[in-house]
N, C-alpha and C positions, 0 to 999 in steps of 0.2 A: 083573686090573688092568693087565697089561702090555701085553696086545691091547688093552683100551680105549686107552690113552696112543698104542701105534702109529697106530690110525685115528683116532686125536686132532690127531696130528700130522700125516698123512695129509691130513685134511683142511685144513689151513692150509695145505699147501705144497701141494696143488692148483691152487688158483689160480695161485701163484709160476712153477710148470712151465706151466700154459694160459699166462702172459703171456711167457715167455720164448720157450712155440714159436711164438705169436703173429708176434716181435717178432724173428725169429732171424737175416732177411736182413741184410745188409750192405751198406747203401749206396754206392758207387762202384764195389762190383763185382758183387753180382746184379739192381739195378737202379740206375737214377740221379735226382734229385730237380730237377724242372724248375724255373728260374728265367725271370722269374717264372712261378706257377700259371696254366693256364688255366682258362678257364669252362668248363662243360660244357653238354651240352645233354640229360640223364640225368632225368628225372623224379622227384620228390621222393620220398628215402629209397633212393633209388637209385645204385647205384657207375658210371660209364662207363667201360666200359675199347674202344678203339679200334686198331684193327688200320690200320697205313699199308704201304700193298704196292705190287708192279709185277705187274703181269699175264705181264709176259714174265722174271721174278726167278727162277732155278729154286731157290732156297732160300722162295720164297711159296710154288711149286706143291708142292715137296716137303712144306711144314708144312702146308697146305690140310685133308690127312685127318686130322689129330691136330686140327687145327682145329676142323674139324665134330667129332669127338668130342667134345671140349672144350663147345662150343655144345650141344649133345644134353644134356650134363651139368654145365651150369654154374651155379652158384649164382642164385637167382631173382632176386636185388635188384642183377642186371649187366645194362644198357643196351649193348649188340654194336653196334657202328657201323662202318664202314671207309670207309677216303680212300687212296685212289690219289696214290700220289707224285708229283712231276714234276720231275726233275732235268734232264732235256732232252728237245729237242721230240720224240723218240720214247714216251718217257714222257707228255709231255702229250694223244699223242693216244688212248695206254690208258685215259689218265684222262679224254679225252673221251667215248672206248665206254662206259668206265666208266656215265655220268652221262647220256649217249642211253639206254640201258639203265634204267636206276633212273627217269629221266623216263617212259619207256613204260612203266613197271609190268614191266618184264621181268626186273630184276638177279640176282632169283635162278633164273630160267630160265636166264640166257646167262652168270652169273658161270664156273661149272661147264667152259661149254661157251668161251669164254675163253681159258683156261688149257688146257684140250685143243687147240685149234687150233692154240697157239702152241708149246706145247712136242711133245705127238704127231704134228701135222702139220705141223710147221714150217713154219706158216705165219704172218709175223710180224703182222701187221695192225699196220703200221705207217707207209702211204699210207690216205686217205681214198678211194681206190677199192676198197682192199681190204678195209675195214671196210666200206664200202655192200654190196659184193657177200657178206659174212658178213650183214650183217641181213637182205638180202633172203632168205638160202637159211632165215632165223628169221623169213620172214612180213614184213619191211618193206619197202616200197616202198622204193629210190634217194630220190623227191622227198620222201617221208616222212623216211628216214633224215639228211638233207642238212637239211631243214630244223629238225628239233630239235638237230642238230649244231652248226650254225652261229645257234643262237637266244641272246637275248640271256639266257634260265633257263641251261644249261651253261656259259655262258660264267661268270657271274656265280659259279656254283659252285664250279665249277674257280677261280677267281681264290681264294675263301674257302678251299678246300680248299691250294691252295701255298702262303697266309699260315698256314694250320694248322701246316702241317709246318713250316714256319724257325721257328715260332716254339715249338713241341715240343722243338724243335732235335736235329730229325733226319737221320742221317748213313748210313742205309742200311736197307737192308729183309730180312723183317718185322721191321720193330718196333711193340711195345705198349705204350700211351697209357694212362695206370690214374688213371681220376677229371681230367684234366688236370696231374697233380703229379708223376706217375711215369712214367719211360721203361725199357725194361727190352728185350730180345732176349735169341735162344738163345747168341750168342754170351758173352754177359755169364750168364746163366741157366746155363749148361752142355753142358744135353743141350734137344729139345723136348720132353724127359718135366718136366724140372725147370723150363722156359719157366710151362709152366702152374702149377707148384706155385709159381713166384712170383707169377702173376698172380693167382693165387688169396689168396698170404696176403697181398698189397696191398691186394686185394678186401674180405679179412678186415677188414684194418688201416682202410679210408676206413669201415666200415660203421660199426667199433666208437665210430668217434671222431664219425662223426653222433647216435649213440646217448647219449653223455656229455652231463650235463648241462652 
């Protein structure tokens, strides 16, 4: 009778413990709650979470490989997007390769290759001669490169992609974007082991509450 009554009990406070690890984070310090929400653009039933980076950031290249682990292993109902910051005109032209790249079908060929040039070879690509003469040695012409550079697609992007961010209300990088309502980095998170255990139970948290009737 006694062991009944335990897993009697057992089972009532299961759930009480599932919703408390649920629910564990701490608003204002391991992540923060965007005013107002944004829209997303996450497919239905689907959580968005969004990476805002700098190509030349060595706290992005450093998270980069936990990153792709993370992607390898992430929960199936998360839409992965990323938007290049632009805090000044050095940034804005990361964030134009960015978007030359994604335009040609290439981003996840050359994202990789990026962040190698710039921190292994210190090479900044940070003039528009120095980013031509990097796509050409990846197959693109100069008049090729120059002209989806300067087309009125990237430009139009990039303008959407810097109203993304102020309005995120983002203050440095990486930081992650959860459903448009949550902001969160490693500095607030901890460590980048614990980055992801917040994105995740954020993940957890927007999924649960699409589910509610």
């Amino acid at each position: 009778m006694k062991k009944m009554w335990l897993w009697c009990l057992l089972l009532v406070c299961m759930p009480m413990v599932q919703a408390h690890a649920a629910s564990s984070l701490v608003e204002g310090i391991e992540y923060e709650h965007i005013f107002p929400e944004q829209p997303t653009k996450a497919a239905p039933g689907k959580v968005e979470v969004v990476e805002i980076f700098w190509y030349a950031c060595p706290h992005c290249y450093r998270l980069e490989p936990k990153l792709k682990e993370w992607l390898k292993n992430k929960p199936d109902n998360v839409d992965f997007y990323r938007i290049p910051a632009q805090f000044n005109k050095n940034w804005e032209i990361h964030a134009a390769a960015f978007y030359v790249a994604d335009s040609l079908g290439m981003v996840n060929e050359l994202h990789d290759a990026f962040f190698h040039e710039i921190h292994e070879k210190k090479n900044p690509l940070n003039t528009v001669d120095l980013l031509a003469s990097f796509f050409l040695r990846h197959g693109v012409s100069r008049q090729k490169f120059l002209s989806v550079y300067n087309s009125f697609a990237v430009r139009t992007r990039m303008a959407h992609a810097k109203g993304m961010v102020q309005r995120y209300g983002v203050r440095s990088v990486p930081t992650f974007i959860i459903n448009g309502k949550y902001r969160t980095n490693v500095s607030m998170a901890g460590t980048e082991e614990d980055l992801f255990r917040v994105i995740n139970e954020l993940v957890l948290r927007e999924a649960n509450k699409s589910k509610s009737p």
